[in-house]
N, C-alpha and C positions, 0 to 999 in steps of 0.2 A: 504493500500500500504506500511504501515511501516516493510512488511515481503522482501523489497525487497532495504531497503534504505541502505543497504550492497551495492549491484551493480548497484544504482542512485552516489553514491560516486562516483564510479569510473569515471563516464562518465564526461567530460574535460565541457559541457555545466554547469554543478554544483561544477564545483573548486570552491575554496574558501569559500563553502556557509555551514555552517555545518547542521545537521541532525534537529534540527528543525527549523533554516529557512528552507530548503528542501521543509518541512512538511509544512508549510505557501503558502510554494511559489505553488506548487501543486494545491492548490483552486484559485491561483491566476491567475493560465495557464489553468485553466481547463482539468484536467489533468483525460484521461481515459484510462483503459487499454483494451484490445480486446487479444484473442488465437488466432492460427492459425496452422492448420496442417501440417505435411509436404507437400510441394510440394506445397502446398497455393498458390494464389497471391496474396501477400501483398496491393500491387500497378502495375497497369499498365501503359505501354507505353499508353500517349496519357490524364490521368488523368491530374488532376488538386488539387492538395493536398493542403488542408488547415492547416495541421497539423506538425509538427516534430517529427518524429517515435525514440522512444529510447527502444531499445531492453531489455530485462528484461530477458529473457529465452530464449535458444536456440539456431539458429543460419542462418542467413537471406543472400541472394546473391541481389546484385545487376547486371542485366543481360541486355544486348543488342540482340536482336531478331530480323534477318530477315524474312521477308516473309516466309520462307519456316521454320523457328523454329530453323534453327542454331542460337548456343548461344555462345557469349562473355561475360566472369565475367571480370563484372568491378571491384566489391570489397567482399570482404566478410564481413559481419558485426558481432558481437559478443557482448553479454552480458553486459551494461556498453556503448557502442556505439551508436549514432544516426545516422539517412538517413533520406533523403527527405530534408536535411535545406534548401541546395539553392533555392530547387523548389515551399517550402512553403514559403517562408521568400520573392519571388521575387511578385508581382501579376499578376494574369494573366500565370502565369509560366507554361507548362504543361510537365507532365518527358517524357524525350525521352530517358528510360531504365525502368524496370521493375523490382518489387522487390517481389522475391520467398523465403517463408521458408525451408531451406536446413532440417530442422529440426522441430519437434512439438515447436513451439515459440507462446513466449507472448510479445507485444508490450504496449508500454505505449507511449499514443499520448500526445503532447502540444500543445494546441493553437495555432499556427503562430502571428496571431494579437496580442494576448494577451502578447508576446514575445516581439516584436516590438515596442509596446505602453508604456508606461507606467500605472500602475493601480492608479485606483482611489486612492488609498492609501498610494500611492508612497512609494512601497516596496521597503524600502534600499537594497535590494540586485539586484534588477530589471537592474541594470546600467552593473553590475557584469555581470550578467546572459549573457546580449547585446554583454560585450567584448565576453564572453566564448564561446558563438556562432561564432564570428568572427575568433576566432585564431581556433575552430575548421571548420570552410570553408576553412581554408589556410591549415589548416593540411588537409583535403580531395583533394584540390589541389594539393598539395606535389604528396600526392600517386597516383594521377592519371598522372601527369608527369612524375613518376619513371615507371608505367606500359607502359605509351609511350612510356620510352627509352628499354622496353624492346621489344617490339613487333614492334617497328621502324626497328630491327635488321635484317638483311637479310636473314639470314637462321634458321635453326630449333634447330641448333647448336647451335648457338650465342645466339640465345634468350634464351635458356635454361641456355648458360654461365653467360646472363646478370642476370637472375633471381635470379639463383642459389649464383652468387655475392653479390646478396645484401640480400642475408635472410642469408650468411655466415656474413657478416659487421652488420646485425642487431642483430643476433644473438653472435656474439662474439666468434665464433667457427668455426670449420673444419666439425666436425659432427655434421647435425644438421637434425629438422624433419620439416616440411613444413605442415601446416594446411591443401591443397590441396591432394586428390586424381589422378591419374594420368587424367582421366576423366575432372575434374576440374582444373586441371593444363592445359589442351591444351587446355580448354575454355579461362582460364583466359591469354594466349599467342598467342592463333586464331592459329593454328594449327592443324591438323588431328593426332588425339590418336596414332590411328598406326604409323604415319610416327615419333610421336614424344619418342613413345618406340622403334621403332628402332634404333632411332638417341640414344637413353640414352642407347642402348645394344654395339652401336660401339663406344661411350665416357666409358665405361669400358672397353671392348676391348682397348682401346687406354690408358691405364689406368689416364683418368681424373677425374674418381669417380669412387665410388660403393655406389650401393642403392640397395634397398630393400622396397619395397611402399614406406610411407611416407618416409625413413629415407635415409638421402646421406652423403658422406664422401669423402669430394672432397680433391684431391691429388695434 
């Protein structure tokens, strides 16, 4: 696994732990990795995950599914990221979302319990690990609060203003590109494609942007 402790760095669950603690701590979560195709299911609505998924390769959705297969993105995951912590970390917990590879991905699973506990060995960085986990639950809450306030909004318009607002304030710019496909953007807003490319055809017409797929330039 040390072909990939480039993008374990990044992930917020192993701040402050350098490359070989890393390497230690791996045997110590029982740490295994699994592929997955595109279109995969990671995990399903209705599992029970004992594990904490940290992405290694590719690129994974967290999806809401009714009955009939209409989908809502929760989040999109990436390289360096984890999913599934609150669902493994709670007992008993079982997801009510589902997690699909957008892309051919590699996951690298931890233990939950082994997270939790302390090891036999009382791995000094094991305390570390507990906080990093925490302030990454609060950052997963952050985001799913801001996707609230986006889809809380009453029209097709507004929500696309609200969106569009805050990847301009994240991104530090006017012109910016959106990780989203238009596809994926009115999942991730519950929106009908159509109705939300026409609403983005009379926001130019009106000249409040210009886009181009991913890329918008808001006025």
């Amino acid at each position: 696994m040390k072909e990939y402790i480039d993008t374990m760095k990044k992930a917020s669950i192993f701040s402050g732990i350098d490359d070989g603690e890393i390497d230690s701590m791996l045997d110590c979560l029982g740490a295994r990795t699994e592929s997955y195709s595109k279109g995969t299911y990671i995990l399903r609505d209705g599992e029970d995950p004992m594990a904490v998924g940290l992405l290694l390769i590719g690129s994974v959705f967290v999806i809401k599914e009714d009955y009939w297969g209409n989908r809502n993105i929760r989040a999109t995951i990436t390289p360096g990221q984890v999913f599934a912590e609150a669902f493994a970390c709670v007992e008993g917990a079982v997801m009510d979302v589902s997690v699909v590879a957008e892309k051919d991905s590699l996951v690298m699973w931890l233990d939950a319990g082994r997270i939790l506990n302390t090891c036999p060995s009382a791995c000094l960085f094991h305390q570390r690990m507990i906080r990093n986990l925490l302030s990454d639950l609060a950052e997963h809450d952050l985001k799913l609060n801001e996707k609230l306030s986006h889809i809380t909004k009453r029209t097709t318009r507004e929500k696309l203003l609200s969106y569009l607002s805050a990847e301009a304030r994240r991104q530090g710019k006017s012109e910016l590109y959106i990780s989203l496909n238009r596809q994926q953007l009115a999942d991730y807003l519950s929106v009908e494609r159509s109705a939300m490319s026409a609403e983005l055809s009379r926001m130019q017409k009106d000249g409040l942007l210009t886009t181009n797929r991913n890329f918008f330039i808001l006025k």
